[in-house]
ZAMARLO-226825 format. One record per residue (C-alpha): x, y, z. Coordinates in steps of 0.02 Angstrom, whole numbers. Layout:
residues N
+--------+--------+--------+
!      x !      y !      z !
+--------+--------+--------+
!      X !      Y !      Z !
...
+--------+--------+--------+
end
This chain:
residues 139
+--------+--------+--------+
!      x !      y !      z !
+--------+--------+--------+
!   -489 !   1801 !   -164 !
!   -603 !   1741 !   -290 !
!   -627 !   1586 !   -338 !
!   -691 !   1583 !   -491 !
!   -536 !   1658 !   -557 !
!   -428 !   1558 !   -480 !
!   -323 !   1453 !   -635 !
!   -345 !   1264 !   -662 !
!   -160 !   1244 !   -587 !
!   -186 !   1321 !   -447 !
!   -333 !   1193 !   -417 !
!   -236 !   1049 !   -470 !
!    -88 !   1097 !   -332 !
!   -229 !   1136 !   -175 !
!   -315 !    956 !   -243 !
!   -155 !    866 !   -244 !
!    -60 !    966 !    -77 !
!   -219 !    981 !     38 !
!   -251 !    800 !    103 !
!    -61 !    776 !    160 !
!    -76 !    880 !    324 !
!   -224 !    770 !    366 !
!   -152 !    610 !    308 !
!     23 !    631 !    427 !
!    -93 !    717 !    554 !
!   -185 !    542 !    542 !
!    -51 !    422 !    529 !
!     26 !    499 !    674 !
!   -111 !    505 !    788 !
!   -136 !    320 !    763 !
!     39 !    242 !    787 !
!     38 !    376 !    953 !
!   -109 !    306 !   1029 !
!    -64 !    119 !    985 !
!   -157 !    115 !    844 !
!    -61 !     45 !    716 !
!    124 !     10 !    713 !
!    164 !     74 !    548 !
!     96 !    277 !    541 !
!    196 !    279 !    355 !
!     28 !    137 !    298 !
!    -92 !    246 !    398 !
!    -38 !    392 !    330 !
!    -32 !    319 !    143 !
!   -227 !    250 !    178 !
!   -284 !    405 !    246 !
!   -212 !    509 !     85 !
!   -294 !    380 !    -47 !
!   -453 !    401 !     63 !
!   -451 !    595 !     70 !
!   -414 !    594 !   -133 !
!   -562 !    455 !   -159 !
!   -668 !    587 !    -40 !
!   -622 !    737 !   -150 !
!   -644 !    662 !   -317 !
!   -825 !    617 !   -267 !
!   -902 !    733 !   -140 !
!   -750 !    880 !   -147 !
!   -754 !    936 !   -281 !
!   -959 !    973 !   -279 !
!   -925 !   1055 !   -120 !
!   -789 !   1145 !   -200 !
!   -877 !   1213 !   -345 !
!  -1042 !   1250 !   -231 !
!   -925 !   1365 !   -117 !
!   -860 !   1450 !   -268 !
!  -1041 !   1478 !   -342 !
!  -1108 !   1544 !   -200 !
!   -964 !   1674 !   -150 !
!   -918 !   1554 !     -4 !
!   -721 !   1584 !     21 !
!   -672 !   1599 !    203 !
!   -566 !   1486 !    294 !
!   -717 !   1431 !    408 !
!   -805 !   1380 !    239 !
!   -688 !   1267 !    162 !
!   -643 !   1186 !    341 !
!   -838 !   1177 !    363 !
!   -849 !   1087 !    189 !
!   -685 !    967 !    208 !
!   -788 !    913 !    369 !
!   -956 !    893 !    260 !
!   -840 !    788 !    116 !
!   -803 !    666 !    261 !
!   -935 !    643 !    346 !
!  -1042 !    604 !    202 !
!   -950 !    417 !    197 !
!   -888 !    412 !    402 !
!  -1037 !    424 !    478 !
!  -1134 !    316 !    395 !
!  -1012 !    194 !    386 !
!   -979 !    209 !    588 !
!  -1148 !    182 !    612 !
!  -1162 !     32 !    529 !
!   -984 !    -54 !    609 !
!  -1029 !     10 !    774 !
!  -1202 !    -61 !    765 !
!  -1130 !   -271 !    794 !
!  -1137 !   -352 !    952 !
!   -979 !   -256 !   1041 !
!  -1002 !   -111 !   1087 !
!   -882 !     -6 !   1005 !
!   -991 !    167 !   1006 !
!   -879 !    250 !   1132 !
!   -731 !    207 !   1009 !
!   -837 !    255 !    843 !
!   -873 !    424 !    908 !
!   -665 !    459 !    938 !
!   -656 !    397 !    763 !
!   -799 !    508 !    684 !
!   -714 !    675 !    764 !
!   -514 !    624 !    713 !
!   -603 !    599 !    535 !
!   -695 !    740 !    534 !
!   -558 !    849 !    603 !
!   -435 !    787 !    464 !
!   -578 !    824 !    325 !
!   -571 !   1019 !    415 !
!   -384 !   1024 !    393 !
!   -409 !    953 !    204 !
!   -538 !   1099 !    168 !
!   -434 !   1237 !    271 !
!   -267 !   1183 !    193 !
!   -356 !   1184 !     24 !
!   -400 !   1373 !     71 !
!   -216 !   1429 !    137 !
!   -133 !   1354 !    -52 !
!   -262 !   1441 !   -184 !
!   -241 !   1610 !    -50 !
!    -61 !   1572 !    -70 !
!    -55 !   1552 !   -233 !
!   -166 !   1686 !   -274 !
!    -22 !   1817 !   -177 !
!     53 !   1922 !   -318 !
!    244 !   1920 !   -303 !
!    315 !   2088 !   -203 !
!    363 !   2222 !   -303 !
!    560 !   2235 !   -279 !
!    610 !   2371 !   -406 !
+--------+--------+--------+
end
């Protein structure tokens, strides 16, 4: 497959489709383990958080995998990873850093967020090589 001649829809769908793996993934994972009652609100904040992380850090990673000639699975599940942990680890730095100590707990968190940005960037991969699949020749 290549990239750079994959059509604008087909990068609208994988843009739109990719984060909802992830996000039930996510949702269910947390009302599992006790996490949160509701998965449906997990799931919802997860999706608007994978979307916020693609519209700013994605879609550079996205354009730097197609300039470069990147296109394996292992590349866009390496750069869904990189698109979250950008923001998570950072951020679960800084809120494990108070006076409890919630490191132990942090670094569960880091690798559930990191594994749902992998399933973002490898589901991203499986649409546009779906939709790049020419329709069987039946005559």
């Amino acid at each position: 497959m290549n990239l750079g001649t994959v059509d604008g829809m087909n990068r609208v769908a994988a843009f739109f489709l990719a984060p909802i793996p992830a996000a039930a993934i996510g949702g269910l994972i947390s009302w599992a383990t006790h996490g949160h009652p509701r998965p449906v609100s997990v799931a919802i904040f997860y999706l608007l958080a994978l979307y916020a992380l693609q519209l700013i850090f994605g879609l550079a990673i996205y354009s730097w995998l197609a300039r470069t000639g990147r296109r394996s699975l292992l590349s866009f599940a390496s750069g869904g990873l990189a698109m979250v942990a950008i923001v998570a680890v950072p951020y679960l730095l800084w809120a494990s850093a108070g006076p409890a100590n919630t490191t132990g707990r942090a670094g569960v968190v880091l690798i559930l967020w990191l594994v749902l940005g992998a399933i973002t960037g490898a589901t991203a991969w499986l649409i546009l090589q779906w939709r790049q699949q020419a329709p069987p020749n039946t005559s």
